[in-house]
Structure formats: C-alpha cells, structure tokens
C-alpha positions as CSV (number, residue, x, y, z in Angstrom):
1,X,0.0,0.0,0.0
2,X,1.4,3.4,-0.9
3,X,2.2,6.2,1.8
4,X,-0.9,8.0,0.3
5,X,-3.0,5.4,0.1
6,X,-2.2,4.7,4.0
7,X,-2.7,8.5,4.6
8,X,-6.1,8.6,2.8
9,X,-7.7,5.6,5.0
10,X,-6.2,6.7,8.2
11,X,-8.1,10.2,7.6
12,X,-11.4,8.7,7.3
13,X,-14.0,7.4,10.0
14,X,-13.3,3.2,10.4
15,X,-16.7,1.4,10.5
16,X,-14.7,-1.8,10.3
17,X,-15.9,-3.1,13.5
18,X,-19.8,-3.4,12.2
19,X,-18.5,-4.9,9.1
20,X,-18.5,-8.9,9.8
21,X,-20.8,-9.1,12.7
22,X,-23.8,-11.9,12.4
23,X,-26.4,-9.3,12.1
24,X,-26.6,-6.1,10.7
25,X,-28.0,-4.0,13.4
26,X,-25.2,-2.3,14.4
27,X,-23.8,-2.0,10.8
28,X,-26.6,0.2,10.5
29,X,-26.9,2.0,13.5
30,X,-23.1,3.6,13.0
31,X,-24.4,4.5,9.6
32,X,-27.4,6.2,10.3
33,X,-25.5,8.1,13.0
34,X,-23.3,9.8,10.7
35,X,-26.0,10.1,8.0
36,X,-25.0,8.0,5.5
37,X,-26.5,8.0,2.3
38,X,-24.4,7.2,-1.0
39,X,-26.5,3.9,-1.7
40,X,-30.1,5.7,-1.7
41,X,-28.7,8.2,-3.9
42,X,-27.1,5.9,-6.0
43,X,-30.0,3.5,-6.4
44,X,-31.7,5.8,-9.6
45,X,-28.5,6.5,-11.0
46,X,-27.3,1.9,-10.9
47,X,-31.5,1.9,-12.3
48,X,-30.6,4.3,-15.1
49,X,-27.6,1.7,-15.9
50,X,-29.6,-1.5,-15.4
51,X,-32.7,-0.4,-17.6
52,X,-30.2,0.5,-20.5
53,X,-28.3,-2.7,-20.1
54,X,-31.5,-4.7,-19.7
55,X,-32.2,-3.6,-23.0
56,X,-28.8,-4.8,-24.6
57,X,-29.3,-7.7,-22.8
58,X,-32.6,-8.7,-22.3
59,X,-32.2,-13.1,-22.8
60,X,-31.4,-13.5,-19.1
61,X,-31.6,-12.0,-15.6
62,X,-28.9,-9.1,-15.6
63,X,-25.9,-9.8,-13.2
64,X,-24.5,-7.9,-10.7
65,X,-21.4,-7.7,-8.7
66,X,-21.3,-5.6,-5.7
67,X,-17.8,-4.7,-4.9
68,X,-18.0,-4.1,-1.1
69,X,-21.3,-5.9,-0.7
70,X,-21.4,-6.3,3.5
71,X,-24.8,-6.9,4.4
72,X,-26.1,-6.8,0.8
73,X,-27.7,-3.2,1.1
74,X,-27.1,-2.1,-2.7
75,X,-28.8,-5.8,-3.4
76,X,-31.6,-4.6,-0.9
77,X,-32.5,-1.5,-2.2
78,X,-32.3,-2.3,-6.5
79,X,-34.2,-5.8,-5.7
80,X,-37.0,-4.0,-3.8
81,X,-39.4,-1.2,-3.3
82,X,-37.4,0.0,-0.6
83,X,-35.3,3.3,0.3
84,X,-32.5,3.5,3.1
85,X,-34.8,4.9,5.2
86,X,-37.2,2.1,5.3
87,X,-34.1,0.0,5.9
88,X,-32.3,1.9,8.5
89,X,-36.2,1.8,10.6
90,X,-36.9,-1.9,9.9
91,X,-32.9,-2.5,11.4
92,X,-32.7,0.3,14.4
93,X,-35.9,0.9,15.7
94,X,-37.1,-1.3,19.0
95,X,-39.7,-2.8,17.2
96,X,-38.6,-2.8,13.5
97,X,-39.5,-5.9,11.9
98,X,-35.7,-6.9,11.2
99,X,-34.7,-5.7,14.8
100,X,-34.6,-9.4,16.0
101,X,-32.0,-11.9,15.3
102,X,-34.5,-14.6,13.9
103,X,-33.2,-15.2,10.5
104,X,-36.6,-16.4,9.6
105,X,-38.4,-13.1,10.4
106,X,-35.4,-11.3,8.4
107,X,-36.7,-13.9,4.8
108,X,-39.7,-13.0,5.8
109,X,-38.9,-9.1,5.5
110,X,-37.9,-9.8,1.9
111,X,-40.1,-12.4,0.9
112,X,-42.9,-9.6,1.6
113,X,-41.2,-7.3,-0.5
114,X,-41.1,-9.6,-3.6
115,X,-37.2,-8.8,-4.7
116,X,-36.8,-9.2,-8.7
117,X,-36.4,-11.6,-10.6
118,X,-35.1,-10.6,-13.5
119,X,-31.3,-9.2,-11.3
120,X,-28.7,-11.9,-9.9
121,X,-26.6,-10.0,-7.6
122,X,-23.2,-11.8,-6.1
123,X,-21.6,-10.0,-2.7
124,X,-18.4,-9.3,-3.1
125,X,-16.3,-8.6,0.2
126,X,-14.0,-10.0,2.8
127,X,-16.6,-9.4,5.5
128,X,-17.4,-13.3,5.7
129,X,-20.6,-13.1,7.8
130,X,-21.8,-10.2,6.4
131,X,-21.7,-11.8,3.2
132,X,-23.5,-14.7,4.7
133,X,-26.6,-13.2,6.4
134,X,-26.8,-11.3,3.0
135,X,-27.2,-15.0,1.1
136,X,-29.2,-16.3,3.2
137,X,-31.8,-14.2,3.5
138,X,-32.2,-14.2,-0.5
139,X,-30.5,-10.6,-0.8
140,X,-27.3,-12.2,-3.3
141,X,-27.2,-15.5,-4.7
142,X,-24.0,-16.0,-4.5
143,X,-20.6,-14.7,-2.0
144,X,-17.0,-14.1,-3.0
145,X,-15.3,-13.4,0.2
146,X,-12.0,-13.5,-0.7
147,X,-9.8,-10.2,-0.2
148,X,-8.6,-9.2,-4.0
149,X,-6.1,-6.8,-2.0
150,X,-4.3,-10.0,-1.6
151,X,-5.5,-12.5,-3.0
152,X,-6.4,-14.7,-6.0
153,X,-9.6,-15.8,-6.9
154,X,-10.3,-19.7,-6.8
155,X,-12.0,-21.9,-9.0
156,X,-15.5,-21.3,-7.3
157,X,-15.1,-17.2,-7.5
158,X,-14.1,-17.2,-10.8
159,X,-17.4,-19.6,-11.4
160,X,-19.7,-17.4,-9.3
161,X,-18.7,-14.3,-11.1
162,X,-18.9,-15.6,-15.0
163,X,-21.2,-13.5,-17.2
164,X,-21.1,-10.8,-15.6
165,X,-23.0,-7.9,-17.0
166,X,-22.3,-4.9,-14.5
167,X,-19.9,-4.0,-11.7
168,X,-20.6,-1.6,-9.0
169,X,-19.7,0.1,-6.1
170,X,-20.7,2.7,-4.0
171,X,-17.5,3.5,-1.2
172,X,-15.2,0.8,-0.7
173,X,-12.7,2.7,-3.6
174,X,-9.8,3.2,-1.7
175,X,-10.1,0.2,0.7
176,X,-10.4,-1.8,-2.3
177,X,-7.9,-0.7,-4.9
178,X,-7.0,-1.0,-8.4
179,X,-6.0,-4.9,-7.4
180,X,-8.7,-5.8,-6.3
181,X,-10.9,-4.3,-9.1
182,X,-8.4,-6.0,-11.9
183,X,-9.0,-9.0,-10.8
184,X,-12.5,-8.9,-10.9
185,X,-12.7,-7.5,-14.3
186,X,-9.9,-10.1,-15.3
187,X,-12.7,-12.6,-14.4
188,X,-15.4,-11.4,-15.8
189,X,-13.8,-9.8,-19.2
190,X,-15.4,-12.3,-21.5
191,X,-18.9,-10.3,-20.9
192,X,-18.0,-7.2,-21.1
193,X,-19.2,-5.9,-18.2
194,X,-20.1,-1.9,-17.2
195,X,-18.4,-0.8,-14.3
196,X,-20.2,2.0,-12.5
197,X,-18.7,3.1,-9.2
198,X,-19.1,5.9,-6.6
199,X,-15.5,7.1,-5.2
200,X,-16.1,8.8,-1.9
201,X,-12.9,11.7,-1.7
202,X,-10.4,12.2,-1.3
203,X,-9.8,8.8,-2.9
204,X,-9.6,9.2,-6.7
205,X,-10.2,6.8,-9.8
206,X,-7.5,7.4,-12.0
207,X,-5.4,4.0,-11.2
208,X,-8.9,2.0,-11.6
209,X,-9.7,3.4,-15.2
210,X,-6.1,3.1,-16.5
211,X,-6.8,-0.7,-15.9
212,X,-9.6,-0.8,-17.1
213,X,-8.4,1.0,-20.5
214,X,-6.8,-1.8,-21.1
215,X,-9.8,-4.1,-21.1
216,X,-11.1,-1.8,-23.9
217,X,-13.5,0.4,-21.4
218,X,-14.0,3.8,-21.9
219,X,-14.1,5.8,-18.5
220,X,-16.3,8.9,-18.3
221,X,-16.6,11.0,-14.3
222,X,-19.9,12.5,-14.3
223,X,-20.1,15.8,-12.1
224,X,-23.3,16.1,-12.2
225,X,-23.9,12.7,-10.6
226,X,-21.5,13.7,-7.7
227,X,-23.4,12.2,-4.6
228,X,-23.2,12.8,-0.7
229,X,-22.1,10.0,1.1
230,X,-22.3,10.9,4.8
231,X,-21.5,13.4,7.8
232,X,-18.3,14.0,8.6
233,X,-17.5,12.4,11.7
234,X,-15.5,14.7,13.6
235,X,-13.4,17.8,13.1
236,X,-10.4,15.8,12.9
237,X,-11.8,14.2,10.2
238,X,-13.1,17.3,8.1
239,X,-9.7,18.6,8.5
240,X,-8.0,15.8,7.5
241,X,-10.2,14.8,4.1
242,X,-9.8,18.3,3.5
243,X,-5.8,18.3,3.7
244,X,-6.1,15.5,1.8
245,X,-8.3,17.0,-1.1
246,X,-6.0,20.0,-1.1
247,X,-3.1,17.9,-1.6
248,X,-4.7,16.6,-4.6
249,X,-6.5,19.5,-6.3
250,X,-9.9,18.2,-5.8
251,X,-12.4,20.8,-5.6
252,X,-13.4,20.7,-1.9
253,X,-16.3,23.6,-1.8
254,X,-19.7,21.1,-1.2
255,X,-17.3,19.4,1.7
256,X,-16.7,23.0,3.2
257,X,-20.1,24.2,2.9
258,X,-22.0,21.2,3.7
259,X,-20.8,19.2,6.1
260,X,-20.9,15.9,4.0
261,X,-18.4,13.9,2.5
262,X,-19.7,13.6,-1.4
263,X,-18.5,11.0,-4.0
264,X,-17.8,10.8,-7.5
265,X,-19.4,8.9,-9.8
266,X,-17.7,7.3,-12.6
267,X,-18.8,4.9,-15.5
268,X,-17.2,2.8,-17.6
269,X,-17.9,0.8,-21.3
270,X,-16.8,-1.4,-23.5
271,X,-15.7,0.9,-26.4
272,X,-18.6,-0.6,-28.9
273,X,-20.9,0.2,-26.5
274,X,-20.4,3.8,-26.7
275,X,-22.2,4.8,-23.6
C-alpha cells in the first residue's frame, strides 16, 4: 500500500468493527449516526444503468457484482421497493421488523417485498458473515469473500462471477484498490461488463480506469452525478479529508459548505458500447 493510500484511510472514519458481525443491526446503527446516504442516492442513478443494459441484454436475468457488498444493502435497495430509510427503521428501531435476530423473520422481510427476478446479484467482500446473512436471506445468490487486496480468486469465485453484465460500487474505492478491481474485471472480461462506481474523496479513480483502459473500457466522471455519502465524523476528520483533497486539487467547496463527504461517480464501457 502506498504512503498516500495509508494517509487517505487513516483520515477517514473506520466502521470496520460493524462490518462482519452476524447481524446487521449495528452496521446500520453507525451509519445512520453519521447520516450516511451514498447507496439511496445511488440506487436511480445503478437503475438508469440497469434499464439501458436490460435492454442490450434482455435473454437472461442481468448480473451484478457488488464490490464491497457487506450486508447486501445495494442488493436490498435495487431488488425491492425499498429506500435507506425504510431499511435503517426496519434495522434500528425497538420494534422494526428486522430488529430481532431470527433469520426467519429477516426472509420473511424480503419475501414480503417480492425482490426481482429478472437481477442476480453476487456480494463481493471479505466481510465473511456479512456476506452470509446477505445469502441467506435471498439478498445475493452467490458470495466471493476473498480479499482481492491480496489475493487470487479460486475456482469457485471465478465460477460465481462468470457473465457478468455490471460491476458496481458505491464507497469501498480506496479500501479496495486498483488490485482488487483488476482482478474482478480479469474474471469477468469475457462479458463485457459496465463498471459503474461511486468514489467517496479524497480517494480518486484514475489507477482503476487506467486498468480498465486496457480491457477496452472507456471511462467517463460525471459531475453532475457527484453524490453525498455521509457526515463528517468529527473535526479531525473534516480537516484531515480536506488536507487530503488540497493535496490533490480536488475541488473541496460542497465538503466546506456542507458538512458531508460527497462521492464521484464514474462509469465505464466497453468501447462498442459507446455509452
């Protein structure tokens, strides 16, 4: 890991330790604390993408991987009718209807909510139990829980990710870097999958679409899709992503003003595709 790279993740808030818990309560209890938001937003923007590629690709149910998957939130909210705020009650309240630890009342939730049909969505993350509430209660079909920072995919992974049609994201760029994003695409090349991914700053994207420029994808940042992601979580923090974003030349004004750390949105295509 480079000296920047160490620098960047150091600055920023560590939720790590509601990351790979058996239950997601307090995954989102630290989230809703700080505001976090960067998946509601992004849910029109990844429908946008999935509608366009649905109709390229309309002989199957479209597949997703979710780089940074956890508890399967993204999977959540673009399988069904739901917004993070109908998750973060159903999760934190006293009497939310996923507030118990009875995975049967947790299908249940889901089952209710009739999740499509027509997406296969495969976790992607270290976060081993995370991964595995998310499976079993119907949120991904499949879980890759190996850590692409440092290692290779086996047999099964490569399996579980063939035919891929989009990869996305929406915060773990910078904790998972260009290696681990290589070797997903390296896996799933032969389909010529989108990538669309939400960069919170100061982490930028540069390393991720040179790769991917050499797959043949053609990598586009779209301001006006610039999203927030959450509070800040302290003044040591604000100062420190700001430093950061100085350092780099990123224009820091919504951070200064707002309060919220915002994320960049970037897509990229295959070259044919022209998107």
């Amino acid at each position: 890991m480079s000296g920047s790279e160490t620098n960047m993740r150091a600055a920023k808030h560590d939720f790590s330790p509601t990351y790979d818990q058996p239950w997601p309560q307090a995954y989102y209890l630290a989230h809703l604390a700080l505001d976090y938001m960067i998946c509601d937003r992004a849910k029109p923007v990844f429908e946008t993408i999935i509608t366009r590629l649905r109709r390229q690709r309309p002989d199957r149910p479209l597949k997703i991987v979710d780089i940074g998957a956890s508890y399967g939130l993204n999977a959540a909210l673009l399988s069904a009718p739901l917004t993070l705020d109908d998750l973060y009650a159903a999760y934190t309240l006293a009497d939310g209807p996923l507030a118990s630890q009875s995975l049967e009342d947790h299908e249940a939730f889901f089952t209710h909510h009739k999740l499509r049909e027509d997406l296969e969505i495969v976790g992607l993350d270290p976060s081993r139990q995370a991964l595995r509430y998310a499976r079993d209660v119907g949120l991904i079909g499949a879980a890759v829980t190996a850590n692409l920072e440092t290692e290779e995919l086996s047999p099964a992974d490569r399996e579980a990710l063939r035919d891929t049609d989009l990869i996305i994201s929406t915060g773990c760029v910078g904790y998972a870097t260009v290696r681990t994003f290589k070797r997903v695409y390296e896996a799933t090349a032969a389909s010529r999958p989108w990538v669309a991914s939400f960069a919170m700053h100061p982490f930028g994207y540069g390393d991720i679409a040179a790769m991917l420029a050499g797959f043949g994808l053609v990598t586009t940042e779209c301001p006006h899709l610039r999203q927030r992601q959450r509070r800040f979580s302290t003044a040591h923090e604000r100062a420190s992503i700001l430093a950061l974003m100085a350092e780099q030349g990123m224009d820091d004004r919504l951070e200064r003003t707002t309060g919220y750390i915002y994320a960049a949105f970037h897509l990229s295509t295959p070259r044919e595709d022209g998107a």
